[in-house]
N, C-alpha and C positions, 0 to 999 in steps of 0.2 A: 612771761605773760605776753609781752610784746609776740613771742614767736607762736604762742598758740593760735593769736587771735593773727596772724598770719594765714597761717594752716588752716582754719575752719575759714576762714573767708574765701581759701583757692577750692577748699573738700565743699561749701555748700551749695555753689552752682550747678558743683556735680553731681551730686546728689538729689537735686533739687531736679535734674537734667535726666538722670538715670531711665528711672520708668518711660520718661519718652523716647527714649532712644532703643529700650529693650522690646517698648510695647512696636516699633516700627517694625522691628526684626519678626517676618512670618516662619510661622513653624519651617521644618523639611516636609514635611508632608503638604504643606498648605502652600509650599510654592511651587511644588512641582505637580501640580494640578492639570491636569487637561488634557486633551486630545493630539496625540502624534501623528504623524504622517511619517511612515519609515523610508530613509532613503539607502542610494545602494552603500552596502559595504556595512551597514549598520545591525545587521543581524546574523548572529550564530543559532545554528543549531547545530549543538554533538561535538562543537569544534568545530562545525564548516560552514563559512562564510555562505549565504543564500544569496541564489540571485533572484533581488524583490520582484524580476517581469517577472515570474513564475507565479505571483501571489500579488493580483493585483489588486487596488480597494483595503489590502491590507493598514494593519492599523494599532494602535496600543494606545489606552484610556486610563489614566490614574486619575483615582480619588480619595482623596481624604478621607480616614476614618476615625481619627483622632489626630495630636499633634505628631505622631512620631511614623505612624501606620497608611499604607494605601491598600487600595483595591487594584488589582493590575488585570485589566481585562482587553485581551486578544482578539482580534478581527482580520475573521479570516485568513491566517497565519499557521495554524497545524491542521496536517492533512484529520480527519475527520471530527474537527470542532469547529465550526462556525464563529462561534465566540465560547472562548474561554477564562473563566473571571479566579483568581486567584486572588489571594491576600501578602503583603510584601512590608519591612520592616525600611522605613529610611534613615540616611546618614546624611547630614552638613560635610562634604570630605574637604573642601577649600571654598574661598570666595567662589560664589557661583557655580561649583560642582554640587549633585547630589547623587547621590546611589542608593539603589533600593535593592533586596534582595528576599526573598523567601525563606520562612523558617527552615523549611522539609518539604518532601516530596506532595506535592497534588497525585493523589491516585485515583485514576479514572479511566475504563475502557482496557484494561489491560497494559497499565501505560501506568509511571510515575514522571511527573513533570516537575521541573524546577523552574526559576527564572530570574534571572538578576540584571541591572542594569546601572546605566548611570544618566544623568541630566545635566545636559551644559548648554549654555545660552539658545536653550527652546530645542535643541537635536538633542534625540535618545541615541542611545547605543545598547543594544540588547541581546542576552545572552541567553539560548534555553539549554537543557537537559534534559532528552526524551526516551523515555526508553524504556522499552516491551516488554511484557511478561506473558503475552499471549500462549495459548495450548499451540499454536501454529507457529511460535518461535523456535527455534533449531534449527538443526540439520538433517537434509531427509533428502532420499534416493527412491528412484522407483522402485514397486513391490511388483515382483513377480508371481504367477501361481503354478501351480504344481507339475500345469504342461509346459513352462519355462515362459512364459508369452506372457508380457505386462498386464497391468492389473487395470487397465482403461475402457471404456464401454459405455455405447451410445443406448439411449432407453428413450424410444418414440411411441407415440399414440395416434392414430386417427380416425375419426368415427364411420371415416366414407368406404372406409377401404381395409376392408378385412384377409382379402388373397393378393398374393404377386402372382402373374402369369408366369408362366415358362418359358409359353409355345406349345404348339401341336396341342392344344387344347388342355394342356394341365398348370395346374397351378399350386402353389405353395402357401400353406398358412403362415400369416406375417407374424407372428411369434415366431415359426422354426424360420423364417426368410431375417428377422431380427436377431435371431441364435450367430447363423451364417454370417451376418453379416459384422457383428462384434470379433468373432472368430480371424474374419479377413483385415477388419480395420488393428486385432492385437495382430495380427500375422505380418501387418505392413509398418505398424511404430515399434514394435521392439528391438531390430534390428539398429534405428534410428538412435534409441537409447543407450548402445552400448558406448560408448565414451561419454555417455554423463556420470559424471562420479560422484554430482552433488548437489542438491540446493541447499540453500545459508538464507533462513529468515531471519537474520540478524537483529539483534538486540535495538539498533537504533532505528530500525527501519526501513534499512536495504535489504533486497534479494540480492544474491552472489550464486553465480551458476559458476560449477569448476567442469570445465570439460576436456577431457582427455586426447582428443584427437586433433585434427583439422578444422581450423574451421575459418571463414572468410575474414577479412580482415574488416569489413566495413558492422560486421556482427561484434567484435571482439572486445569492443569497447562499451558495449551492453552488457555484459557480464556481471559488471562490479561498478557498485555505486550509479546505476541510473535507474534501475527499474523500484521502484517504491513499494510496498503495503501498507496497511491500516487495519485495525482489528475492530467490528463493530460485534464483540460479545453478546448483546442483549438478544440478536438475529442469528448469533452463531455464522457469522458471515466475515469475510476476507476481500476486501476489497485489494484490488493490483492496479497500481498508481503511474503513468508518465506523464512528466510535468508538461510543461504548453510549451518550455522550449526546447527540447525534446521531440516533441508529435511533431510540430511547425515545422524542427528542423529536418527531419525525414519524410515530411511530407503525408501525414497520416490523415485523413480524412475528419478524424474527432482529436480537438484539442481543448482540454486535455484530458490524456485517455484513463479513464476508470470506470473498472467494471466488477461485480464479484462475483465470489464465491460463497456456495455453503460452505460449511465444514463440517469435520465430527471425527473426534481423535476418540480410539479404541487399545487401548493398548501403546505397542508401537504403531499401528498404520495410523496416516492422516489419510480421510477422506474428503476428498474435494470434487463439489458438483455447481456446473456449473448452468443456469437456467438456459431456456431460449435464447435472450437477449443476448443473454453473455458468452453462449455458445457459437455467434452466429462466426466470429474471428477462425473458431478450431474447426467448425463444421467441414468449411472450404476445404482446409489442411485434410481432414480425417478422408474426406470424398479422393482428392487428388493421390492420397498416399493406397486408396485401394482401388484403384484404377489404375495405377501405376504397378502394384503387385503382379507379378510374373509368376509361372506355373514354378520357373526353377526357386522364386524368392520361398513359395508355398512349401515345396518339397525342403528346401533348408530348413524352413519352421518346424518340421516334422508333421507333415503334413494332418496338419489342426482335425480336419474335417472327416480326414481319414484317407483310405488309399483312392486317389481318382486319376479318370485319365486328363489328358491333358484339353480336351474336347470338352469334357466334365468339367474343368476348372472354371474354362473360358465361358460357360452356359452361368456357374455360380456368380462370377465376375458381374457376367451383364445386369445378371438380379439384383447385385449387391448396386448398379448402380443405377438401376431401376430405383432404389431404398431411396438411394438419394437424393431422388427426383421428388421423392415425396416427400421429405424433409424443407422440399421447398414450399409446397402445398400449405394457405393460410388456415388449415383445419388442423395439421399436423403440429403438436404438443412434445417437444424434446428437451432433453437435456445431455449433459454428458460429464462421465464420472471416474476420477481419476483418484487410483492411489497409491498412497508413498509411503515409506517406512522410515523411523529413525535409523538415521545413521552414526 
């Protein structure tokens, strides 16, 4: 008897004591509440370490949604979400650690997302899982057409200007001077193409170019893992992404650079067009590469336009860059349209 009433006099403080000790302890969900500020070294994505200058303002928001459950909502952080709010399961894993994790995939945009993390004394660490299902995902080469000469072509408009001059007082209607002039511009890139073996719209959201030949060393390292995309489905559109340290670091005029594309996959081809705005980068490229076309580049193409002399070539030539004079003209309406096939 003595030793019962031992026992219950040491068990009734504590029990007595219980509830307030339990009621102190906040859920997992309800202490890791709040607003992050990500630092470096602190985020994955895909398996690779991000460096946060490239995303700056970024950010991760948890909140409570009962005692075991949060909201995980993203700022600023994947290329085409602004904020992305997800739902996440948490865990007590030690004194002052918690971890939070997502059931399943978020699918949105062509894209399934994951996201897991953990919380220790106010620093997150954060893990995602990104990755593509887009119609623009794979591997694709350029298509050529039936006269061997790439599948690329410029389509302009303008209301002022319906004839190309010649000379000697004739002139050309700018439909057949726009025929010419696509002819010249496939006659001068496909040449250019022959050691591309590939592009890789890879699953996590790199482009990967494999090329076959020569190519500069300060290019070389742009191949793989730097050049970025995003899929805006709803617009049928493809945006192509380099980050701010990236542009900054080669000195690029717009940082950070992205611009898009339409699309429209047919089969095997992908079709990619690209507006004015987004044109104006290949424009340059396209003018320089047929002004640079030689009568002998012409005659290797098989000569496109037919049998001409070399006089004749050089008259087509100037038209052609006559076109491009008026591509600069703020009435002129272009774009330019490139396609590619499964590989």
């Amino acid at each position: 008897m003595h030793t019962f009433r031992n026992i219950l006099s040491f068990l009734l403080p504590v029990l007595t004591a219980l509830p307030l000790l339990t009621g102190c302890q906040s859920s997992p969900a309800a202490a890791i509440e709040g607003e992050y500020t990500l630092s470096a070294q602190s985020v994955q994505i895909n398996g690779v370490i991000v460096n946060i200058v490239d995303w700056p303002g970024s950010s991760v928001t948890l909140s409570a949604m009962d005692d075991e459950n949060v909201t995980v909502e993203t700022d600023s952080l994947l290329l085409g979400f602004d904020r992305l709010t997800v739902t996440a399961s948490t865990f007590r894993e030690s004194r002052g650690k918690y971890t939070f994790t997502t059931s399943g995939p978020y699918s949105a945009n062509d894209r399934e997302i994951s996201l897991s993390g953990s919380v220790r004394d106010g620093n997150m660490s954060l893990s995602i899982t990104d990755m593509y299902q887009s119609p623009v995902t794979g591997r694709w080469e350029p298509a050529y057409g039936e006269d061997g000469l790439a599948l690329v072509s410029v389509d302009f408009s303008n209301p002022l200007i319906q004839d190309i001059p010649l000379g000697d007082g004739e002139t050309l209607p700018l439909d057949s001077a726009l025929t010419m002039l696509n002819v010249l511009i496939r006659s001068s890139i496909t040449p250019m193409l022959e050691d591309l073996d590939g592009i890789d719209m890879g699953r996590t959201g790199y482009i990967g170019i494999s090329w076959k030949g020569e190519i500069s060393p300060g290019l070389e390292p742009v191949l793989h893992d730097v050049i970025q995309y995003w899929p805006e489905p709803d617009a049928s559109r493809v945006h192509i992404y380099l980050r701010r340290t990236i542009t900054e670091g080669i000195g690029l005029p717009v940082s950070p650079l992205d611009f898009a594309l339409a699309y429209s996959v047919s089969g095997e081809l992908l079709t990619l067009r690209a507006d004015q705005d987004a044109s104006a980068p290949l424009t340059e490229l396209l003018v320089s590469a047929v002004q640079d076309l030689t009568y002998r580049d012409y005659v290797e193409a098989g000569s496109p336009l037919g049998g001409m002399t070399e006089e004749e070539f050089d008259r087509f030539r100037t038209t052609a860059s006559m076109l491009a004079a008026v591509l600069g003209m703020p009435e002129t309406e272009y774009s330019i349209e490139i396609i590619l096939k499964t590989k």
